[in-house]
Backbone as CSV, one residue per row, in Angstrom:
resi,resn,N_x,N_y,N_z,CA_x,CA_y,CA_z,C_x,C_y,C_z
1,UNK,5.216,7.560,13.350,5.231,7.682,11.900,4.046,8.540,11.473
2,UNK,4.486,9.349,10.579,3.423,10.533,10.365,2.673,9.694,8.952
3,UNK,1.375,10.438,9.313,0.220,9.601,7.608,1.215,9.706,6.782
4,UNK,1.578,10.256,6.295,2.113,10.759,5.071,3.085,9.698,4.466
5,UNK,4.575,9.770,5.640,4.999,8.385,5.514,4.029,7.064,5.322
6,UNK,3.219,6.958,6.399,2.531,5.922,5.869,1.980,5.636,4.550
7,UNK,1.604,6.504,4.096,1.153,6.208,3.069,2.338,6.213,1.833
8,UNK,3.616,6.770,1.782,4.955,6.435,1.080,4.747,5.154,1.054
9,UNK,5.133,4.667,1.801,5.638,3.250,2.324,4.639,2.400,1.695
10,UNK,3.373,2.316,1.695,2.225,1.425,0.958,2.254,2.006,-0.633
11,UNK,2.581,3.091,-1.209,2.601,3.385,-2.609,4.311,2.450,-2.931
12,UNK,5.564,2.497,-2.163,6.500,2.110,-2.468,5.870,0.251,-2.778
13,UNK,5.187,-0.201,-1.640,4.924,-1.378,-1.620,4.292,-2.071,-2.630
14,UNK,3.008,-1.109,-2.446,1.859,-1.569,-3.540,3.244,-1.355,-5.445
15,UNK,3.992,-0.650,-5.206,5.056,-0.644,-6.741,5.304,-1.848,-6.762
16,UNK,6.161,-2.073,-5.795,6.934,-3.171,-5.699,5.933,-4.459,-5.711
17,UNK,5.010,-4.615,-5.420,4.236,-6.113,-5.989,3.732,-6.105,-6.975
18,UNK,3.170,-4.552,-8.003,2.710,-4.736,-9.366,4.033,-5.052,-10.271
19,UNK,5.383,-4.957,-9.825,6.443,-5.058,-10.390,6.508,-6.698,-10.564
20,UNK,6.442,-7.266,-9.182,6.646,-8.553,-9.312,5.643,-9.133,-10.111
21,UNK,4.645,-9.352,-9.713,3.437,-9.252,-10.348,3.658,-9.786,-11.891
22,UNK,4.492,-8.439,-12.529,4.152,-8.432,-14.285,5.450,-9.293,-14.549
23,UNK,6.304,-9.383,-13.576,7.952,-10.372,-14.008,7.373,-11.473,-14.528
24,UNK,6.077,-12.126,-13.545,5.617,-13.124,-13.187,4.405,-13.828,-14.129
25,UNK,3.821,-12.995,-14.907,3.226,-12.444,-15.552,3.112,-13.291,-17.186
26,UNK,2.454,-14.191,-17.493,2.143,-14.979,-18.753,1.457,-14.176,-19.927
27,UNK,0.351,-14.117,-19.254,-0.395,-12.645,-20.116,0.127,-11.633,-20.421
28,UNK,0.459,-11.345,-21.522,0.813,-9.812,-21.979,-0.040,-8.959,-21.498
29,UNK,-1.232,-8.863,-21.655,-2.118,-7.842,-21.323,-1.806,-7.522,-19.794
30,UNK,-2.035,-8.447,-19.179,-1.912,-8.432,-17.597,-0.825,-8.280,-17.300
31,UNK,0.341,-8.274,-18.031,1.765,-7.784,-17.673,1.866,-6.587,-18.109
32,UNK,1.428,-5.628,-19.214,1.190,-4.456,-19.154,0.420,-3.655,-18.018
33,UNK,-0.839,-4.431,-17.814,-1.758,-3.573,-16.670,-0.763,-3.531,-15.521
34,UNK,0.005,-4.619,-15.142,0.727,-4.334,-13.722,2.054,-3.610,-13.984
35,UNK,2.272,-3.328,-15.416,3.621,-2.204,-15.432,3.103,-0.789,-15.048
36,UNK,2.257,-0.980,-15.946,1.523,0.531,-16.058,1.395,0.800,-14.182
37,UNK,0.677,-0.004,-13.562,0.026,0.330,-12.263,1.112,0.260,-11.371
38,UNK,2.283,-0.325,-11.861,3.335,0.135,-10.505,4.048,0.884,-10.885
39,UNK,4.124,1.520,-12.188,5.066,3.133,-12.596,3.757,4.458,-11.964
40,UNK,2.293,3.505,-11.883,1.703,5.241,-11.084,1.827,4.761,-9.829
41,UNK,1.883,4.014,-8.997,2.410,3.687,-7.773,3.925,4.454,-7.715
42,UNK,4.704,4.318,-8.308,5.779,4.971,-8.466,5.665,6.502,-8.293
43,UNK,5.046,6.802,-9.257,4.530,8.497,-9.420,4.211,9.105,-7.972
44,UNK,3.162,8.269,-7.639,2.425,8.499,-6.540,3.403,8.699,-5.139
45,UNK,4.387,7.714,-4.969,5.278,7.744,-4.025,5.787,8.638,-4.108
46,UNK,6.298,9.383,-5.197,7.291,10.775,-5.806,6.892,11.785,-5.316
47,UNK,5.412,11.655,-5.486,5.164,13.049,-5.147,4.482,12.906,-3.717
48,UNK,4.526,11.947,-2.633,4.371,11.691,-1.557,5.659,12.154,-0.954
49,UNK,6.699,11.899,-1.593,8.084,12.395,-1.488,7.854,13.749,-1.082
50,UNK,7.653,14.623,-2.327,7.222,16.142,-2.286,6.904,16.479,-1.293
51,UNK,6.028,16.247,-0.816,4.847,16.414,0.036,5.296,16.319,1.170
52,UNK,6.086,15.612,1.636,7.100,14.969,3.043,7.896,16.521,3.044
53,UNK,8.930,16.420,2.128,9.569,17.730,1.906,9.207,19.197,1.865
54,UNK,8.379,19.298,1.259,7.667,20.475,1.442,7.314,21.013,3.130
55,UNK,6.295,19.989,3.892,5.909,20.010,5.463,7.139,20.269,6.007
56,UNK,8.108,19.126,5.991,9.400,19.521,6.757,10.183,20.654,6.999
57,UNK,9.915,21.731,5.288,10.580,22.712,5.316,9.486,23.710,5.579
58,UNK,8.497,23.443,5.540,7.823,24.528,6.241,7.997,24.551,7.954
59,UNK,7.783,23.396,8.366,7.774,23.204,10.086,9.026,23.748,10.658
């Protein structure tokens, strides 16, 4: 597994528990902070995406 993936895979992850996280979530405030932080976890994976794609089509 190349870094890159690796690091997909922990931005997909780290989404997916600020997601649960805010379901779970009593505090409004603290259910905003963990929306917000797993839509840039999100982001982040996207363009980890890119980045995968890009190498591949260069190699």
């Amino acid at each position: 597994m190349s870094a890159f993936q690796a690091k997909l895979e922990r931005f997909e992850t780290l989404a997916a528990e600020c997601e649960l996280i805010a379901n779970r979530a009593v505090d409004g405030s603290k259910r905003e902070l963990y929306v917000r932080l797993g839509a840039r976890y999100r982001e982040l994976a996207s363009d980890m995406r890119t980045v995968i794609a890009t190498v591949d089509a260069a190699a």
